[in-house]
N, C-alpha and C positions, 0 to 999 in steps of 0.2 A: 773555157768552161763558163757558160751561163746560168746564174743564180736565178732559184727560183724558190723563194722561202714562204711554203704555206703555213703562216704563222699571224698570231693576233699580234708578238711583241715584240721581232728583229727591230735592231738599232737602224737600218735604213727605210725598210721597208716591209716592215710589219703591219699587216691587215691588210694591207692592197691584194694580195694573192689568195685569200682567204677559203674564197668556196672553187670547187672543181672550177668552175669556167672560168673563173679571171684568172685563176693558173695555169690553166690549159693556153688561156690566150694571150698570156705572158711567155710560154713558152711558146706557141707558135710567133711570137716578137721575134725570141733571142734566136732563133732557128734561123726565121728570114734575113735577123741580120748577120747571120755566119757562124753560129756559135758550132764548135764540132762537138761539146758535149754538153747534155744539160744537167747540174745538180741541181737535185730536189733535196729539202729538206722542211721536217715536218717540226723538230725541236729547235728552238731558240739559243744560239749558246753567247749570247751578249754578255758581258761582265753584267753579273747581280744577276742572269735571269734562270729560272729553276726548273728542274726537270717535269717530266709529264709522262703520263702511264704508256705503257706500251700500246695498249688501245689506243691511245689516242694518236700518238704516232702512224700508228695502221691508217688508222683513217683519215688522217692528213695525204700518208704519200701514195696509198699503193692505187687511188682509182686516177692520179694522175700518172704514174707511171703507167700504168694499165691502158691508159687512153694513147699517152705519147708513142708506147710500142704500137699498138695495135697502126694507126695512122702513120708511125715513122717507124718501120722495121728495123733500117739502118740506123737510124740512130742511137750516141750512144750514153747512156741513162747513169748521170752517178747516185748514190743514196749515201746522202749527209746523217749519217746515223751512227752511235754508240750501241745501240741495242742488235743481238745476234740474231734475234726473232723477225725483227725488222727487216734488218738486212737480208734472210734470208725469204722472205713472201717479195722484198721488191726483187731480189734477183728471180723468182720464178714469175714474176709481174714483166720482164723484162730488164731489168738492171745489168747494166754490166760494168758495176765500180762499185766498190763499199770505200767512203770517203769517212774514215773515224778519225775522229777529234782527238780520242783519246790515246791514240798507236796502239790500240788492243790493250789498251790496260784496264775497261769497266768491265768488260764483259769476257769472262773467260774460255765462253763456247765462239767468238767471232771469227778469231784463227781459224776456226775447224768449217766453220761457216763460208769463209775463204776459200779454203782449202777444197772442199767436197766440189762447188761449182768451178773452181779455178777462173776466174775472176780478177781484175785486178785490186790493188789494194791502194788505199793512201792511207799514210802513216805521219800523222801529226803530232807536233812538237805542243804540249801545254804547260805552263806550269799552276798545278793548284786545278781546280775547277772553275768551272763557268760564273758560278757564284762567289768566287772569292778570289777569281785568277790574277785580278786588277789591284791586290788590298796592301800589295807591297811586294814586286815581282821584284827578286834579286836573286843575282848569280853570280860565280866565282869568276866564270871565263863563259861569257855568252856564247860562244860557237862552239865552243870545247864542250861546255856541257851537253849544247846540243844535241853535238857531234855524238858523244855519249852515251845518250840517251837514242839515239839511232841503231848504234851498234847492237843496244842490247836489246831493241823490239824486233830487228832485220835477223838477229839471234834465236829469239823470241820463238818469230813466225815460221821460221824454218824447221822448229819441231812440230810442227802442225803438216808439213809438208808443205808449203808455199814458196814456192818457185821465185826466186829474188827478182828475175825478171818481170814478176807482175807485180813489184813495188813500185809506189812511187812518194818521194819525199815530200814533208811539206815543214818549215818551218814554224810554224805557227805566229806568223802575223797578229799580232795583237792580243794575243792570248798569253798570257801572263808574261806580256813584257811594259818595261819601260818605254816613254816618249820615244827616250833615245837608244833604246834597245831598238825600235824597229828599225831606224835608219841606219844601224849599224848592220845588222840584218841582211838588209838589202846590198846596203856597200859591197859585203863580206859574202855573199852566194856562193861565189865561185870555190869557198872555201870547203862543202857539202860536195862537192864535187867529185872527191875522193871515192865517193859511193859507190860512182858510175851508174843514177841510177837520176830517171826523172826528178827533177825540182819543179813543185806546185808553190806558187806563192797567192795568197788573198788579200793584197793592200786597200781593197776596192772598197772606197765612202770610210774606210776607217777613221778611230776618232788620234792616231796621229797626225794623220791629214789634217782633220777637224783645227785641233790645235796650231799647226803651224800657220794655220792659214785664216784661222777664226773665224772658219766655216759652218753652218748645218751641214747633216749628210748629203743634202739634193744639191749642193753647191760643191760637193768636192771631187767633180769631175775632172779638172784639169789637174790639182794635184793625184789624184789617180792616173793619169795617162802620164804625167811623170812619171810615177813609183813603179809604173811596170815596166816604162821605158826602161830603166837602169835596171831593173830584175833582172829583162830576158838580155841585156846587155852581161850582166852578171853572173848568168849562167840557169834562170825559168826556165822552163820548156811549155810551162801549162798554167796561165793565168787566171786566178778564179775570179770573175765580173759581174758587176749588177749590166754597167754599158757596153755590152757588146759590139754594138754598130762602130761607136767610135773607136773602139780601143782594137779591135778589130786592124783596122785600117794603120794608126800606130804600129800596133806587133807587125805589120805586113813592111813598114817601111826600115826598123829596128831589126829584122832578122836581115833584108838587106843590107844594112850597115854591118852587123856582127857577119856575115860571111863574104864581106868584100874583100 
């Protein structure tokens, strides 16, 4: 899964993607170097940064999704979005993924927005908001709570009518956790397992990386081709990336090792 964030203020890569064609031609990047899906996303969810109107969201993602389908039929389009409105103009734009942050917990119509196109979903782990997820993230039993908090969205969504098979997990990566909550995280994947049900993970330029390694974000490529190394060892199935080319070629030699 190749990132594509048309945004002024993401923590890696904010304002580079900004107007349609450097996003259009960011995305035809990630395409060329293998990406099988691209998310788009128009809102910013870095610890500290703050929401933005549904307008503006609209006109962030949908004349890039609108352009990616038209030019790549096959391809398949996720939309990084909390908002139901959103979600559902890029799924008629093209989209074939609502990727929420929130597990269906901002927006009460999302479910049903789900539901009508049938669709798949990603169901993300947060604790707290974007604005304040970072401000003292603590938990009893880090997987357990999770785990949890899983049960009761995959519960959730299933009064909406959504088909568990078009779930797919995502721990949430650096969203209201600890340093050492994400590595713990990672270790433990295997543990979500139970679900039987896709694990997405996003370690990519995060600012755990950052720290371990007393890196900027544009330097922490190698501790990302780590992190995912041990995911899809751990039990990933769908890793969210800024570097596709490389990381690419990793996953390719990682899924041979995990199926030898």
């Amino acid at each position: 899964m190749g990132i594509v964030n048309v945004t002024p203020d993401s923590f890696s890569d904010g304002g580079k993607f900004f107007t349609l064609e450097s996003a259009y031609e960011q995305s035809l990047k990630l395409i060329k170097d293998g990406a099988d899906i691209i998310d788009i996303g128009g809102e910013s969810s870095r610890p500290g940064s703050q929401p933005i109107t549904f307008q503006q969201e609209l006109d962030r993602t949908i004349p890039l999704i609108t352009k990616i389908h038209s030019n790549f039929p096959e391809m398949i389009i996720s939309i990084d979005t909390t908002k139901s409105k959103v979600a559902e103009q890029a799924i008629l734009s093209g989209a074939n993924i609502i990727n929420d942050i929130s597990g269906l917990s901002y927006d009460k119509d999302m479910g049903r927005v789900a539901s009508k196109y049938d669709v798949s979903l990603v169901i993300m782990h947060m604790q707290g908001r974007p604005e304040n997820m970072q401000d003292a993230p603590f938990y009893n039993d880090l997987i357990q709570d999770i785990k949890s908090f899983f049960e009761k969205r995959i519960g959730y969504a299933a009064q909406f009518g959504i088909q568990k098979n078009r779930i797919i997990l995502d721990p949430g990566i650096g969203f209201g956790k600890s340093f050492e909550d994400n590595f713990k995280l990672i270790n433990q994947l295997e543990k979500f397992r139970d679900f039987k049900l896709p694990i997405l993970i996003g370690p990519s330029r995060k600012s755990f990386i950052g720290i371990a390694l007393n890196e900027e974000p544009e330097f922490r490529l190698e501790g990302t081709l780590a992190a995912v190394a041990a995911g899809i060892l751990r039990g990933a199935r769908i890793v969210r990336v800024h570097d596709v080319k490389q990381i690419k070629k990793v996953a390719k030699i990682i899924d041979l090792v995990r199926i030898a």
